[in-house]
N, C-alpha and C positions, 0 to 999 in steps of 0.2 A: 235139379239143384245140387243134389250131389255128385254127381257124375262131373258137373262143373268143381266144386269144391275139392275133390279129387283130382283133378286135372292142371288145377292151381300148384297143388300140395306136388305134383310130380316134376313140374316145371322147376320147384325151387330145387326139388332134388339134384335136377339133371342138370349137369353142368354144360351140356352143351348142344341143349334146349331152350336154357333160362335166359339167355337174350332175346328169345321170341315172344315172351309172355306179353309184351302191350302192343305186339301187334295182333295177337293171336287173341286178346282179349277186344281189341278195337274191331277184329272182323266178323263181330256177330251184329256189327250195328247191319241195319236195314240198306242193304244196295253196297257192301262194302267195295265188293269185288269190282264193279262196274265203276264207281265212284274211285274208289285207285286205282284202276286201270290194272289188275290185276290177276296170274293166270292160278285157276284153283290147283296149284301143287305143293306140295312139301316145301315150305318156308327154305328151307338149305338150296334146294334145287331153282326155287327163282334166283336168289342170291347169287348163285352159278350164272346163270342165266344175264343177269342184271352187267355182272363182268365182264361183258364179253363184246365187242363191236360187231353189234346186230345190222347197223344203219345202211340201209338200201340192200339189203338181203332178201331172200324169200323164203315165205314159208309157208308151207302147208299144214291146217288143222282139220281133224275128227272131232267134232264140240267145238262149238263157240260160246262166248261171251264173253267173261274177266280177261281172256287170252286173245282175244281179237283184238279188244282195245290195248291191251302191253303190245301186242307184237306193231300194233300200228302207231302207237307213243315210242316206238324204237327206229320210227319211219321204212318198217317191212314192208316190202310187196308180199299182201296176204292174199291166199288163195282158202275159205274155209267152208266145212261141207256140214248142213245141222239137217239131222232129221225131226226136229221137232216143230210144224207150222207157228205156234203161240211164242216160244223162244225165240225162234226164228224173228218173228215180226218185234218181237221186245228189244235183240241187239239193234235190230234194224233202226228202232230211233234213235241208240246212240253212235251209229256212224256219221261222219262226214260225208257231203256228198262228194266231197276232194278227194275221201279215201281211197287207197291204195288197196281196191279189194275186190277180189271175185266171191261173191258172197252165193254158195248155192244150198236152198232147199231141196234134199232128198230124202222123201218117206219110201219107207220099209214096204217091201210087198207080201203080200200071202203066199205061200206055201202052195205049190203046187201038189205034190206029197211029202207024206211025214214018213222023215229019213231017222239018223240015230239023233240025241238030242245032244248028243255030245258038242255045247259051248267051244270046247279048249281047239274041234276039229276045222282050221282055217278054210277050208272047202264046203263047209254047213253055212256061213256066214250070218249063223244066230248070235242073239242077244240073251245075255241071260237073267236080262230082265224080264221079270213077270208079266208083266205088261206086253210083252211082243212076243209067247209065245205064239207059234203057228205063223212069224212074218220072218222074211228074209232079208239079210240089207246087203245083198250082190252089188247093185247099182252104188251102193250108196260108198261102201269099199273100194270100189272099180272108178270114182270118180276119179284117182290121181293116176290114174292110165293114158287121160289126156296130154301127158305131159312126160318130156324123155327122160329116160334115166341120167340121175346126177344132174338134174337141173334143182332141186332145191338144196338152201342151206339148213333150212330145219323142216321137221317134220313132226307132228304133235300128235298122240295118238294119247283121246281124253272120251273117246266117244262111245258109241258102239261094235259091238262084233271087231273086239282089238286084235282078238288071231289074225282073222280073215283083213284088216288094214294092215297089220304089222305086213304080211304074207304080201299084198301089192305095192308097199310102202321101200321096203328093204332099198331095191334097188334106182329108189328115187332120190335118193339122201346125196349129197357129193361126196367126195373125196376131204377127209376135217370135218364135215359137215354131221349137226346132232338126229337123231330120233330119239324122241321122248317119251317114254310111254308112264304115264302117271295110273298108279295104284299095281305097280310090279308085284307087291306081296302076295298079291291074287296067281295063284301058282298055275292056273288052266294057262292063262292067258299065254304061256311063252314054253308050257312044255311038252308040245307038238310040233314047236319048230325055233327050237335051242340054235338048230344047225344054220338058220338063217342068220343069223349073229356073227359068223364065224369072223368077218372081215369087219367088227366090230371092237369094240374094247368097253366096257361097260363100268358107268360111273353111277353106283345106289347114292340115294340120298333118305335114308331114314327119317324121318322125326314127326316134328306135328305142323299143319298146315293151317290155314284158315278156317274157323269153324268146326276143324277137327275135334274132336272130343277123346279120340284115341291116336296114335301115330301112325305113318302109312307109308311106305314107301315111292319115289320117284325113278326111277331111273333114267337116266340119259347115257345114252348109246352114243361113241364118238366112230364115223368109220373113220377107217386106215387105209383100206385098199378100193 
């Protein structure tokens, strides 16, 4: 309760935060994200997002849910990849059977042997979540391999082992075309491969998101070349 009454109290502070406070207070209700069709990032960077003429675009996600449903309320051809079976089958009943979606289940495998544990190392393609020490998610990164470079217009990277997606992702993106990667401030996640950005241009989006209780960063990556 405090940590909320504190978060309030920062909102009036922040002058340019404080037009998020009722929606940011509205998305603690039960199912928000799902029920507004809405992708969990930094409240500035949907608003981006929201701008922009999505309709009959494609796009690839790392994590599903709030974001499957925005990106297919924007009429995308969605391509998204969840390793979690229970998840998985929970978006599942709010799709369409109309939808515009390659919807794939891929769990994480065991460890054949144990290498460095180093998260930030895109070629480890761990998680560094507790929960999946000792598993790998190769297959589950290597899923947008199917598909040629500069064929998508966005790319969402919300899931796991984001090195190792960002690292097979890069050269999927088009020409104008965004990569997203939500929770940037997490410093492993992009400082083993800065250099894959190069043909990028990068737009932060700071502040506080859904549910958030403290601020977080979004980033969208616009390429150029």
């Amino acid at each position: 309760m405090k940590l909320a009454m504190y978060s309030v109290l920062y909102f009036l502070k922040n002058s340019t935060q404080r037009k998020h406070i009722f929606r940011w207070l509205l998305s603690f209700k039960k199912g928000y994200l799902m029920r507004k069709r809405q992708p969990w990032l930094v409240f500035d960077a949907i608003d981006y997002l929201d701008s922009l003429p999505l309709n009959g675009k494609r796009v690839f996600e790392y994590g599903s849910g709030g974001s499957t449903l925005y990106w297919l309320s924007r009429n995308m051809v969605c391509v998204s990849v969840e390793h979690d079976p229970s998840w998985f089958n929970f978006v599942h009943t709010h799709l369409q059977a109309s939808s515009k979606i390659d919807y794939r289940l891929i769990t994480p495998q065991r460890l054949i042997s144990s290498k460095s544990p180093d998260v930030s190392d895109p070629l480890l393609y761990l998680s560094d979540d507790i929960n999946f020490i000792g598993h790998n998610f190769k297959n589950y990164a290597s899923q947008i391999d199917d598909f040629s470079n500069e064929y998508f217009d966005v790319v969402l990277i919300d899931g796991r082992a984001r090195p190792s997606c960002i690292m097979h992702s890069i050269s999927k993106v088009k020409i104008n075309g965004l990569l997203v990667l939500d929770n940037a401030d997490r410093v492993y996640y992009t400082e083993s491969i800065r250099h894959l950005f190069c043909n990028y241009i990068c737009l932060p989006f700071y502040g506080v998101g859904p549910t958030g209780y403290q601020m977080w960063q979004t980033n969208i990556y616009v390429r150029k070349q």
